[in-house]
C-alpha positions as CSV (number, residue, x, y, z in Angstrom):
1,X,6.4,10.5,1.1
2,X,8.4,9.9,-2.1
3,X,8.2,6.7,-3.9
4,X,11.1,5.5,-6.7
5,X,10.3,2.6,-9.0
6,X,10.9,1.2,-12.5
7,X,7.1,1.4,-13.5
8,X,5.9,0.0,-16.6
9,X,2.6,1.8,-18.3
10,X,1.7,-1.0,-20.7
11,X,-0.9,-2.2,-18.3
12,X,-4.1,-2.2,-20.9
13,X,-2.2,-4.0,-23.7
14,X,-1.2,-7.2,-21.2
15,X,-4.5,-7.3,-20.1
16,X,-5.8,-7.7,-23.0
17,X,-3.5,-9.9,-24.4
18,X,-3.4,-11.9,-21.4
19,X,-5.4,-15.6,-21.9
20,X,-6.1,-15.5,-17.8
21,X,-8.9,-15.2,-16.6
22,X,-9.2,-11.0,-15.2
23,X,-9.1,-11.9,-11.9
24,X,-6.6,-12.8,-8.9
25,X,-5.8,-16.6,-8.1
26,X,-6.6,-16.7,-4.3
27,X,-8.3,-19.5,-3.2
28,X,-11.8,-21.8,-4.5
29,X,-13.6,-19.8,-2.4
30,X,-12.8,-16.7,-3.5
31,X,-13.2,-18.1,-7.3
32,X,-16.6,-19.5,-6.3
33,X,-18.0,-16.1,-5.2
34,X,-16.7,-14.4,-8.3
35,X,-18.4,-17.2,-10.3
36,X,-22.0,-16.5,-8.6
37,X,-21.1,-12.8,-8.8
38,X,-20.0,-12.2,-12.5
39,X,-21.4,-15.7,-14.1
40,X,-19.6,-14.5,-17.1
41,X,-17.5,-17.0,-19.5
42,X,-15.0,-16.1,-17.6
43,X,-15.6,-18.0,-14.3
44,X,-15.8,-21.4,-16.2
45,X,-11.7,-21.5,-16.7
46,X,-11.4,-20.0,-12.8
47,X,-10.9,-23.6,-11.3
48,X,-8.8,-24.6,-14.0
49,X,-6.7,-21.3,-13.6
50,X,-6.3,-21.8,-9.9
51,X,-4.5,-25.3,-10.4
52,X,-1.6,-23.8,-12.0
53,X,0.2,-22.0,-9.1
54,X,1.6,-18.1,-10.3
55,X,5.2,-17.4,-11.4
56,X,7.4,-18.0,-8.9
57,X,4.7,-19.6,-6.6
58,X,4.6,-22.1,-4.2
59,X,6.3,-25.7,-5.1
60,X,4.0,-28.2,-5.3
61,X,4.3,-31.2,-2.6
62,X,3.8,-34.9,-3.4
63,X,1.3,-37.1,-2.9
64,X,3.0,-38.3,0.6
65,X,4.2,-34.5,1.0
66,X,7.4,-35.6,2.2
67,X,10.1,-32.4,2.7
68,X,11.5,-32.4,-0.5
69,X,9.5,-33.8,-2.7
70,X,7.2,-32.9,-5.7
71,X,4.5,-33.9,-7.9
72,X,5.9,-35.5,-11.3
73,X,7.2,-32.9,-13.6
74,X,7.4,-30.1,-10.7
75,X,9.8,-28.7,-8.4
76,X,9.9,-29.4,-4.7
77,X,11.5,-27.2,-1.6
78,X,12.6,-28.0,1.7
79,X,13.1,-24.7,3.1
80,X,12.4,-21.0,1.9
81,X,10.6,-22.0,-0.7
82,X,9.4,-19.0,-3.1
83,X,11.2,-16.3,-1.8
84,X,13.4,-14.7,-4.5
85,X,11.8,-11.8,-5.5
86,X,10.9,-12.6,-9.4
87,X,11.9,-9.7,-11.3
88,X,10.8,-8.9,-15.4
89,X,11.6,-7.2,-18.1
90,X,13.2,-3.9,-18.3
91,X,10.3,-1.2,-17.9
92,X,9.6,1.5,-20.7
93,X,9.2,4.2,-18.4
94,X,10.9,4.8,-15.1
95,X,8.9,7.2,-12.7
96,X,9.8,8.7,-9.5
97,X,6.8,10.1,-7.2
98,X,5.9,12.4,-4.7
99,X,3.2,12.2,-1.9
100,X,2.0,15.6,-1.2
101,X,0.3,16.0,2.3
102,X,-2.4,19.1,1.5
103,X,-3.4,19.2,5.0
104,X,-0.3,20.7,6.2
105,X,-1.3,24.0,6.2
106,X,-3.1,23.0,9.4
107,X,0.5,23.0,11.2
108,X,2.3,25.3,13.0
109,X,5.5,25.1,11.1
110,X,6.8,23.0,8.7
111,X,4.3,24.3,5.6
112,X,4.5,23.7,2.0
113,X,1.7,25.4,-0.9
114,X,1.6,22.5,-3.8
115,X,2.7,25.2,-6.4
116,X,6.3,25.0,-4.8
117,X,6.4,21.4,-5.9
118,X,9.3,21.0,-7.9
119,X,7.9,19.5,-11.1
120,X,12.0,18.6,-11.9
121,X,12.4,16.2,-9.2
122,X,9.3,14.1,-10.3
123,X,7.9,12.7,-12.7
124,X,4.4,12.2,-10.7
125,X,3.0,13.8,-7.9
126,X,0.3,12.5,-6.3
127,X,-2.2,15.3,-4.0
128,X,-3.1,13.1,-0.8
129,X,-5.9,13.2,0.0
130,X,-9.0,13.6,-2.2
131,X,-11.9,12.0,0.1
132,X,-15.5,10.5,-1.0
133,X,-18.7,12.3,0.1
134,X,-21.6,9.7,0.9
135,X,-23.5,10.2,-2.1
136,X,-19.8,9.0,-3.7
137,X,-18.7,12.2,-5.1
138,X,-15.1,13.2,-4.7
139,X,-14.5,16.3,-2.2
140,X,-11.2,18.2,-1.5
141,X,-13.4,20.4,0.4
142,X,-10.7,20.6,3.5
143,X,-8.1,21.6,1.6
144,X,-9.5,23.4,-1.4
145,X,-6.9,25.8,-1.5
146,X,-4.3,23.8,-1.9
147,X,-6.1,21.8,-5.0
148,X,-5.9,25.1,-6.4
149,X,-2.5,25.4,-6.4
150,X,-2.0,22.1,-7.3
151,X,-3.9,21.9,-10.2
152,X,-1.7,25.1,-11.6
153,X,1.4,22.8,-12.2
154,X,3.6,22.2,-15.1
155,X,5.6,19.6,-16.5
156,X,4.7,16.9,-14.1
157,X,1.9,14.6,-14.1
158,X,-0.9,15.6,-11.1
159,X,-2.7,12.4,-9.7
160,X,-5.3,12.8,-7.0
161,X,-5.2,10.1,-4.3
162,X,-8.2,9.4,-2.8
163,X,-8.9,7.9,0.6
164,X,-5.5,7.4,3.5
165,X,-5.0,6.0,7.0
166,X,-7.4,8.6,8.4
167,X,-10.3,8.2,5.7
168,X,-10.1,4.4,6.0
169,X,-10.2,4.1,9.1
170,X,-12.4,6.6,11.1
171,X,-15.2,5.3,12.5
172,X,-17.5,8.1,10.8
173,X,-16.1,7.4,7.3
174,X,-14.4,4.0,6.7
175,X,-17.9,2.6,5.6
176,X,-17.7,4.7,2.3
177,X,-15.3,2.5,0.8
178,X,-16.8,-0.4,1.9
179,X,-20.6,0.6,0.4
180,X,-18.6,2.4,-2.6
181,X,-17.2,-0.9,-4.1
182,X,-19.7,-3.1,-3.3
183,X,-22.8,-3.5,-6.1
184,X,-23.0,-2.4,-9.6
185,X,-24.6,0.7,-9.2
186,X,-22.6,2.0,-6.9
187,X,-19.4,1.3,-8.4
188,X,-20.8,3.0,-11.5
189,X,-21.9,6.1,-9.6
190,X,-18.4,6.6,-8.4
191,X,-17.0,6.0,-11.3
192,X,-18.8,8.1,-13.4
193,X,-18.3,10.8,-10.8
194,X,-14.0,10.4,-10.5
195,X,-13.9,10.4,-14.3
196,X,-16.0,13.9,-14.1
197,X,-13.6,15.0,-11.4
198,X,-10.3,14.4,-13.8
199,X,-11.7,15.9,-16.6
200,X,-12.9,19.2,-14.6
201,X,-9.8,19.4,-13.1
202,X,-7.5,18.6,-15.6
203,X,-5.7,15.7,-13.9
204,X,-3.6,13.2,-15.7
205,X,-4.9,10.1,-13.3
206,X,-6.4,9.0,-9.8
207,X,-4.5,6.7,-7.0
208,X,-6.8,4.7,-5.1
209,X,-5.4,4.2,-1.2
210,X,-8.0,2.2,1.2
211,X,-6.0,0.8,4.2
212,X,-7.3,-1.7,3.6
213,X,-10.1,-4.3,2.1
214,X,-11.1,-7.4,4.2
215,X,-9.5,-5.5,7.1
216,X,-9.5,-8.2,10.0
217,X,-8.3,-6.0,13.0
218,X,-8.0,-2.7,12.6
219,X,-9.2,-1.0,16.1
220,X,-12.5,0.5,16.5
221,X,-14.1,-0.7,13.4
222,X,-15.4,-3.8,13.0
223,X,-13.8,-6.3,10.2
224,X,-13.9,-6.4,6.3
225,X,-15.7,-8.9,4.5
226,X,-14.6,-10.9,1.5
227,X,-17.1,-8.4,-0.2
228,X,-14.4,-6.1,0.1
229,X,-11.9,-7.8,-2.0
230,X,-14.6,-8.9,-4.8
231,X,-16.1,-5.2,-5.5
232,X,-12.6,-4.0,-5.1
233,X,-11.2,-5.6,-8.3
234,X,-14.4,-5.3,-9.7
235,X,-14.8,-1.7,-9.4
236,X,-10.8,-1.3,-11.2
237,X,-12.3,-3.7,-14.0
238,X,-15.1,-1.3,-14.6
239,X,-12.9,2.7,-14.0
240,X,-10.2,0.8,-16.5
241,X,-12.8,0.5,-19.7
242,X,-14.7,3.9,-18.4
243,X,-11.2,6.3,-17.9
244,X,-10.5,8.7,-20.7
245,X,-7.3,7.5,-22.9
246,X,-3.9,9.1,-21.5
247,X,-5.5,9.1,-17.7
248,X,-3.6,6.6,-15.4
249,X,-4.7,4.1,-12.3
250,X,-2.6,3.4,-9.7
251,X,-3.5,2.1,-6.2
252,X,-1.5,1.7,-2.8
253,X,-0.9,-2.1,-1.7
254,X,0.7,-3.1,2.2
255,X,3.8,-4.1,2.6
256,X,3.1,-6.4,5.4
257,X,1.3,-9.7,4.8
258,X,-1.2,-9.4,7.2
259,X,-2.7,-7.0,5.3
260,X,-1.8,-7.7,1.7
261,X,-2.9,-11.0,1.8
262,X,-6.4,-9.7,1.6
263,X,-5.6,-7.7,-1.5
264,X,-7.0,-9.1,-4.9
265,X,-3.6,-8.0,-6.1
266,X,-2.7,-10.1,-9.1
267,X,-5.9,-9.3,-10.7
268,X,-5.5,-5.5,-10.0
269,X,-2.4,-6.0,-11.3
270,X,-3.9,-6.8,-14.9
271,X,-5.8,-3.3,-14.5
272,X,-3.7,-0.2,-13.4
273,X,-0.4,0.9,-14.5
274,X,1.4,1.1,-11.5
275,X,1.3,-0.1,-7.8
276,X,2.6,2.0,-4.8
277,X,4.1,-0.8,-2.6
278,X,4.3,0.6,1.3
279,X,7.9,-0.3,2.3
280,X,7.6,2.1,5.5
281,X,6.0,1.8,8.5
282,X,6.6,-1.6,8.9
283,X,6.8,-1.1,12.4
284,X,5.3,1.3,15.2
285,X,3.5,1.9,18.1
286,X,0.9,-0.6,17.0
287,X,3.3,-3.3,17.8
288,X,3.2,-3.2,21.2
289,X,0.1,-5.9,22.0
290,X,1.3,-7.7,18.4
291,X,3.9,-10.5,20.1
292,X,4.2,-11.8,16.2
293,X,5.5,-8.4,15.2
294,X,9.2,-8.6,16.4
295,X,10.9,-12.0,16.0
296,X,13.2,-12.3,19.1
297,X,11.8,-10.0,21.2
298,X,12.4,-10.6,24.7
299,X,9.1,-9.5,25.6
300,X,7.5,-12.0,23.4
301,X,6.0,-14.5,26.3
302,X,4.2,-11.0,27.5
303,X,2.3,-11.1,24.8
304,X,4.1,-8.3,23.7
305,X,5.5,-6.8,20.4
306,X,7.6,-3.8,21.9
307,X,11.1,-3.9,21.2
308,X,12.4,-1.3,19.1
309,X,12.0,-1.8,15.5
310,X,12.8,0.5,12.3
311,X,9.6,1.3,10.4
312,X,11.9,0.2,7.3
313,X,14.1,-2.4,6.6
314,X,16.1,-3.6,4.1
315,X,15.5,-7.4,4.9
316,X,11.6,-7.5,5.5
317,X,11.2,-4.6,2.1
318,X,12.8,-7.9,0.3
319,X,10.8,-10.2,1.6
320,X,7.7,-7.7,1.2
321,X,9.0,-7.9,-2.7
322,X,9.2,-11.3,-2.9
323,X,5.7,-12.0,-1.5
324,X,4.1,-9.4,-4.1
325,X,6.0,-10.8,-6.9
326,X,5.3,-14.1,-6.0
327,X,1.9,-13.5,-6.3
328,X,2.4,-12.8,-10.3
329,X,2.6,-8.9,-10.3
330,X,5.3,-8.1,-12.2
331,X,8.2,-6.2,-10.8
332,X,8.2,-3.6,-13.2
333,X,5.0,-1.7,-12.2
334,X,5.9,-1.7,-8.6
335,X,6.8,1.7,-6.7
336,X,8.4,0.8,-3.8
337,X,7.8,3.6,-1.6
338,X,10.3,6.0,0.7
339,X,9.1,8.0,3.8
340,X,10.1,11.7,4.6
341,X,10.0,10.7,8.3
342,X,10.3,8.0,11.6
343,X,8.6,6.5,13.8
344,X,9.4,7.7,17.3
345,X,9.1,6.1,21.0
346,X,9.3,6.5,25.1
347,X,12.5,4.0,26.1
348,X,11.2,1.7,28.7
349,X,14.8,2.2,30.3
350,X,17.0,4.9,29.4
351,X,20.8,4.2,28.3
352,X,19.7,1.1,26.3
353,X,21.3,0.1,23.0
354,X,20.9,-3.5,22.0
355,X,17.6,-5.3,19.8
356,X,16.4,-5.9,22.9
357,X,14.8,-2.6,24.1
358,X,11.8,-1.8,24.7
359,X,9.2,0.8,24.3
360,X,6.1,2.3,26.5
361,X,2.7,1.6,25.5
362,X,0.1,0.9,25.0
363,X,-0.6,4.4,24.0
364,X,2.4,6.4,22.1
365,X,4.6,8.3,25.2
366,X,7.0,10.2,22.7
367,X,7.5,13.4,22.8
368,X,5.4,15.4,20.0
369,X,7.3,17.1,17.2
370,X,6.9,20.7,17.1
371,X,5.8,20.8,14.0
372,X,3.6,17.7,13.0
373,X,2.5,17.3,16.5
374,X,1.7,13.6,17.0
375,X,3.5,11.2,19.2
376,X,5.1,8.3,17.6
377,X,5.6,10.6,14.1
378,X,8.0,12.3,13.5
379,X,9.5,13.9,10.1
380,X,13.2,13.9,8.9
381,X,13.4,18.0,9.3
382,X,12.2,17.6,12.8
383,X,14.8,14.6,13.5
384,X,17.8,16.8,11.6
385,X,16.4,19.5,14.2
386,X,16.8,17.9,17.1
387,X,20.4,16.5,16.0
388,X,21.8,20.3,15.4
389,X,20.2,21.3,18.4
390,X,20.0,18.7,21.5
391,X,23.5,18.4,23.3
392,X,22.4,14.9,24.4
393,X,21.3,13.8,21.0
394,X,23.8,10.9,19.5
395,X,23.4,9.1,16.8
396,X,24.9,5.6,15.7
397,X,26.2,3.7,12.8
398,X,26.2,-0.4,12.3
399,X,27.7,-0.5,8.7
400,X,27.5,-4.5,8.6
401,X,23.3,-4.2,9.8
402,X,20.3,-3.9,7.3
């Protein structure tokens, strides 16, 4: 996956020039747990903070909250309120980064060693994924050979990335994160062992991607907690004044609000230098049992999410924008991220071309790529391969669609 952005690297100096409190404006509730947590000078202004709504936020309503209406001195909305994306100042730096998937020597075909990275393309490239050992230390045991490689290039800046989809989510492993962030001595355990792990290595920075805190639905592990959030932007309070000078922090945030509204984003914000935004895989196989997940669907009194769907889109990336931007991060440390690959489906019925197809599921019925070998993924040089080769393949061009 490659990611483009305007990315701004000045995140220390606004934080500390910032008179907000270091935290994200989410709710009371979230402010009262940070008070008992951190009791720190800090959480006296948090209740005062929350009553003034972020740039770009939502209007306020009137006392009689009557459509179009506001409180004295504010702005009111009638409909789609707060959804230009709220762009800032022009960035210093501009960067453009690559994902680079170490486990691939595991595949047939389709193989890549991270010395043939072409360090003229990027400016950043990210080695996914480091994962953390239960005693918190950082392993890249399964793919040692490839962090070998990696570590040998030139000219570009080499970021480990710790964590990913698998990581996160396995039921043998997603409780790392979770006991990783949460309490003081943890967090300092892990952070004393990733800042080791840079230096050692010689890295230029570490990209944090757990998908994802406060979790409410992800199958077969059970929910997040609002602990999640808390330790989360705790622990990136505590890396930031521990990391050696010239060594960056970036995390992964969803695109989807489902999931980002779980994210302590605005307050993480304050802390890294740059945020890798997921504009992909906005839709997929897990849409089938989500009737919320395709607006018009036919299928939607089913209780069913199955028509076919991009996994990116113009229109929802700029609503994705506008939702992370309304939440005060500023635009110019966002990376909105590209994929190298699709999404891929069974046709319920064969010969169909409108919005209103559908899909086979639960369970992904695609046919596997020969290469990365999972139903339901499928990478561009599989896709290309398939259009040279397959008589019956067609492809199709709306030039008025997004």
């Amino acid at each position: 996956m490659t990611s483009q952005t305007s990315a701004d690297s000045s995140s220390d100096d606004r934080a500390a020039s910032d008179p907000r409190p270091l935290w994200p404006s989410m709710t009371k509730r979230y402010c009262g747990i940070l008070e008992i947590i951190i009791r720190s000078a800090h959480a006296v202004a948090c209740t005062k903070y929350l009553q003034r709504p972020p740039i770009g936020g939502t209007p306020s309503k009137s006392p009689t909250g009557a459509p179009g209406t506001a409180a004295p001195g504010e702005n009111g909305c009638i409909s789609n309120c707060g959804t230009d994306v709220i762009t800032g100042h022009t960035p210093k730096n501009t960067y453009t980064i690559a994902y680079f998937e170490a486990y691939d020597w595991d595949r047939p075909c389709l193989r890549m060693a991270a010395d043939q990275i072409d360090a003229s393309k990027y400016t950043h490239a990210h080695f996914s994924f480091a994962v953390l050992t239960d005693d918190l230390s950082v392993s890249v045991d399964d793919t040692a050979t490839q962090f070998q490689l990696f570590r040998t290039l030139t000219g570009i800046k080499k970021i480990v990335s710790i964590g990913g989809w698998a990581f996160s989510t396995d039921p043998a492993t997603y409780k790392i994160f979770r006991s990783a962030f949460r309490g003081e001595v943890n967090r300092g355990k892990l952070i004393d062992n990733v800042v080791k792990f840079l230096t050692d290595n010689d890295l230029d920075g570490v990209d944090w991607d757990w998908e994802y805190p406060d979790e409410p639905d992800i199958p077969g592990i059970p929910p997040g907690t609002l602990d999640d959030q808390v330790g989360f932007y705790l622990f990136f309070q505590q890396l930031r004044k521990k990391m050696p000078e010239g060594k960056s922090i970036s995390v992964t945030a969803p695109a989807s609000y489902w999931y980002l509204q779980h994210f302590p984003i605005q307050g993480i914000s304050l802390v890294v230098d740059y945020i890798v935004f997921m504009t992909y895989d906005l839709h997929g196989q897990w849409d089938y049992t989500n009737k919320y997940s395709s607006p018009g669907c036919g299928s939607y009194e089913q209780g069913l999410g199955n028509c076919l769907r991009s996994h990116v889109n113009l229109t929802e990336t700029i609503n994705a924008l506008s939702r992370i931007t309304k939440a005060d991060v500023p635009s110019d440390m966002i990376v909105v991220g590209v994929s190298s690959y699709g999404r891929s489906f069974q046709m319920s019925e064969a010969g169909c071309w409108t919005e209103q197809c559908t899909y086979t599921g639960p369970e992904s019925g695609a046919y596997k790529g020969r290469c990365t070998g999972t139903a339901g993924y499928i990478s561009d040089f599989e896709i290309n391969e398939i259009l040279a080769h397959s008589p019956s393949a067609q492809t199709h061009l709306d030039p008025g669609s997004y």
